[in-house]
C-alpha positions as CSV (number, residue, x, y, z in Angstrom):
1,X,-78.6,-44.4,83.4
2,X,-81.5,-46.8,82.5
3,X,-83.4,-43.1,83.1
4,X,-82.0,-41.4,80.5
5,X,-81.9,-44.6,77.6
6,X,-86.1,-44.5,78.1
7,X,-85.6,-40.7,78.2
8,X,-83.9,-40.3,74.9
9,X,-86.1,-43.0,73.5
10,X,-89.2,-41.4,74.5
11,X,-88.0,-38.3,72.8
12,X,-86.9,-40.6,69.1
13,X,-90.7,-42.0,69.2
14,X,-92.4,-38.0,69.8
15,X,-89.9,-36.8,67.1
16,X,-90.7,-39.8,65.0
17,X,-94.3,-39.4,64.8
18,X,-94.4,-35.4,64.6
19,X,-92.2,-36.1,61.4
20,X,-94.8,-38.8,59.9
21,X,-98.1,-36.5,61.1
22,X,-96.0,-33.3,59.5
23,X,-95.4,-35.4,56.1
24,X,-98.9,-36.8,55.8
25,X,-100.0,-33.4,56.4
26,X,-98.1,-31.8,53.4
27,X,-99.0,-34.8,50.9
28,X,-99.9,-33.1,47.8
29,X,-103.3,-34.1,46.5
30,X,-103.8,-35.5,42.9
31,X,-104.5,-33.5,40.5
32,X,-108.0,-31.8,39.6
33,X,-110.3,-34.2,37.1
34,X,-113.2,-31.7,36.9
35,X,-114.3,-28.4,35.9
36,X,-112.9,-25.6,37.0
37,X,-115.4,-22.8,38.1
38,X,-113.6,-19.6,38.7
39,X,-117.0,-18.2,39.5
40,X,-117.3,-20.9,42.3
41,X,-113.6,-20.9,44.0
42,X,-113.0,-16.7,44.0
43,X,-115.6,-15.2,46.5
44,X,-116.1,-12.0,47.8
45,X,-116.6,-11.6,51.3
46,X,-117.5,-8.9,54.1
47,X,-116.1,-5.2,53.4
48,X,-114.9,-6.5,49.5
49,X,-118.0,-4.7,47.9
50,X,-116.1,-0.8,47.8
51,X,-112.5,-2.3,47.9
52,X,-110.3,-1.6,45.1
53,X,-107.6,-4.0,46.2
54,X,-110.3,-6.9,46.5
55,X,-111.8,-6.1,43.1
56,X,-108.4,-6.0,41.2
57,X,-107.8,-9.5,43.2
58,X,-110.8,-11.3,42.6
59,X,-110.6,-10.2,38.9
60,X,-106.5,-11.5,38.6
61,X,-107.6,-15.0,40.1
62,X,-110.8,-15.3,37.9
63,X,-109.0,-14.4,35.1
64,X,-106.3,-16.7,36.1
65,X,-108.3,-19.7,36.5
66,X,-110.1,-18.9,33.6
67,X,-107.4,-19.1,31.4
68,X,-105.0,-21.2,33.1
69,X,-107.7,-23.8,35.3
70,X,-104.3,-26.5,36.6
71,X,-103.6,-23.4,38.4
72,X,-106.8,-24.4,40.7
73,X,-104.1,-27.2,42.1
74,X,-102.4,-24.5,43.8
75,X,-105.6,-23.2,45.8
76,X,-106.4,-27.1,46.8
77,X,-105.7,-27.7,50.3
78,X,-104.8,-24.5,50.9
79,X,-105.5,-23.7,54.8
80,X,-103.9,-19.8,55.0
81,X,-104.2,-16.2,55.4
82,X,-102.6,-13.5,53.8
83,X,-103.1,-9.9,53.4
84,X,-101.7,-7.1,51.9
85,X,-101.9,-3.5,53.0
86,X,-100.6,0.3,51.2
87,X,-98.8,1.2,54.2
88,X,-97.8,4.5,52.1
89,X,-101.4,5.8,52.0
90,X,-103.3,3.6,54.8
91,X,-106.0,4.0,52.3
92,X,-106.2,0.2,50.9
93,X,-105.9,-3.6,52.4
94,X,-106.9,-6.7,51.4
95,X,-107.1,-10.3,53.4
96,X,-106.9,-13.3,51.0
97,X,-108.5,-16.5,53.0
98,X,-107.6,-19.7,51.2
99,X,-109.7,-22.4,52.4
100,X,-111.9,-25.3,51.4
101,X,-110.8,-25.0,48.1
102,X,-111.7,-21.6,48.2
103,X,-110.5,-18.1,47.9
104,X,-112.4,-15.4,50.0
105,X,-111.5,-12.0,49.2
106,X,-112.2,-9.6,52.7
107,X,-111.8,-5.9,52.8
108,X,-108.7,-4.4,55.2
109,X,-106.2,-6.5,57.3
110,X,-108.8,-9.1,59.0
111,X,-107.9,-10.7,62.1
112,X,-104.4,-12.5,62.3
113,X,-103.3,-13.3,58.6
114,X,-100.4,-15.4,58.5
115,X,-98.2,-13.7,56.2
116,X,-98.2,-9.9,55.7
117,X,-97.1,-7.5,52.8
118,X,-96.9,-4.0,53.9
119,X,-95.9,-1.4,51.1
120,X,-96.6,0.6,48.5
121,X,-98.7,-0.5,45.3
122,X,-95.3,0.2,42.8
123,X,-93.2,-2.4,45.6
124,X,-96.1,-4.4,45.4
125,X,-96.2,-4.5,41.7
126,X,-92.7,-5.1,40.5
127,X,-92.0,-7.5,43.9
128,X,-92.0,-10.5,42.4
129,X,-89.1,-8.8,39.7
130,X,-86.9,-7.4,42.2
131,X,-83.8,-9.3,43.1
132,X,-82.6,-10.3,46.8
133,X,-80.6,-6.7,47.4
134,X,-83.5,-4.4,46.2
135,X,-86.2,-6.4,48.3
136,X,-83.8,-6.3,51.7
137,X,-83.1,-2.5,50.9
138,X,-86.8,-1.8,50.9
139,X,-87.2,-4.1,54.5
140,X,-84.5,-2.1,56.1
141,X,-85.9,1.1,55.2
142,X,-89.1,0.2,56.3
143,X,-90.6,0.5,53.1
144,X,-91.6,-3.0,52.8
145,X,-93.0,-4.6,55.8
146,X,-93.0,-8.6,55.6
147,X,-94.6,-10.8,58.6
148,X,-95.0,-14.7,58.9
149,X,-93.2,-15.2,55.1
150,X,-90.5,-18.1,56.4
151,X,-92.9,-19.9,58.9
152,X,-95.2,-19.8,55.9
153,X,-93.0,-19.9,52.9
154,X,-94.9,-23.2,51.6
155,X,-98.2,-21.2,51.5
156,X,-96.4,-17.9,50.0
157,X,-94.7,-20.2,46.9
158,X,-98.2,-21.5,46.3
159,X,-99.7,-18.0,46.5
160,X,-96.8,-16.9,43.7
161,X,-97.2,-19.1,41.5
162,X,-100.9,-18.8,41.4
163,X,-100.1,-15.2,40.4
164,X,-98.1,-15.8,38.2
């Protein structure tokens, strides 16, 4: 019996301190006080040069932060991956690495991105308008492929709002 009571309590402390590491982890940082460089944070990495999907990217978040610089709070502390590929045509991708207050843009899926959007560029364009039924109608029917969006789904809000 005495077993199991330092068994169960060696279980409260491990739970108790993943909790506190896990919350310290997600602390939001305080808000931007300088200037925002769009030129500085959006950079264009290996393979972006001849990549339509990295141009029309990098030009959304320039333009973005340009216009709109407390957006930059979303990027901060960012530590993800995500890419986004015309699985209609196989013909464009695009890997967004946010990281050290950075975004890099790379051409095609690169390495293991932590969320994926597979689909078309109309999906992709009139996603973030759809409502529940129309986006799990397109995942059933394959014509929207989504990987890593609930493990993620922290990272993915920040990414939405930042295009938005």
């Amino acid at each position: 019996m005495t077993i199991l009571y330092i068994a169960v309590a060696i279980v409260a402390v491990a739970a108790t301190v993943f909790l506190l590491r896990k919350n310290a982890a997600n602390k939001p940082l305080p808000p931007f006080e300088g200037e925002v460089k769009p030129e500085e944070i959006v950079v264009m990495g290996e393979g972006s040069e001849a990549n339509g999907l990295c141009m029309i990217f990098g030009n959304m978040f320039t333009q973005t932060l340009k216009n709109k610089p407390y957006k930059f709070d979303k990027v901060r502390g960012m530590n993800t991956s995500i890419s986004i590929e015309d699985i209609k045509t196989n013909t464009a991708a695009v890997t967004m690495v946010f990281k050290d207050d950075r975004i890099t843009l790379l051409g095609g899926v690169v390495g293991k991105p932590k969320i994926y959007i597979g689909t078309d560029p109309q999906t992709l364009m009139s996603l973030s308008s759809m409502e529940k039924k129309e986006i799990l109608k397109k995942v059933l029917s394959r014509e929207l492929k989504l990987r890593g969006l609930i493990a993620n789904f922290d990272d993915f809000k920040k990414f939405s709002s930042l295009m938005g």
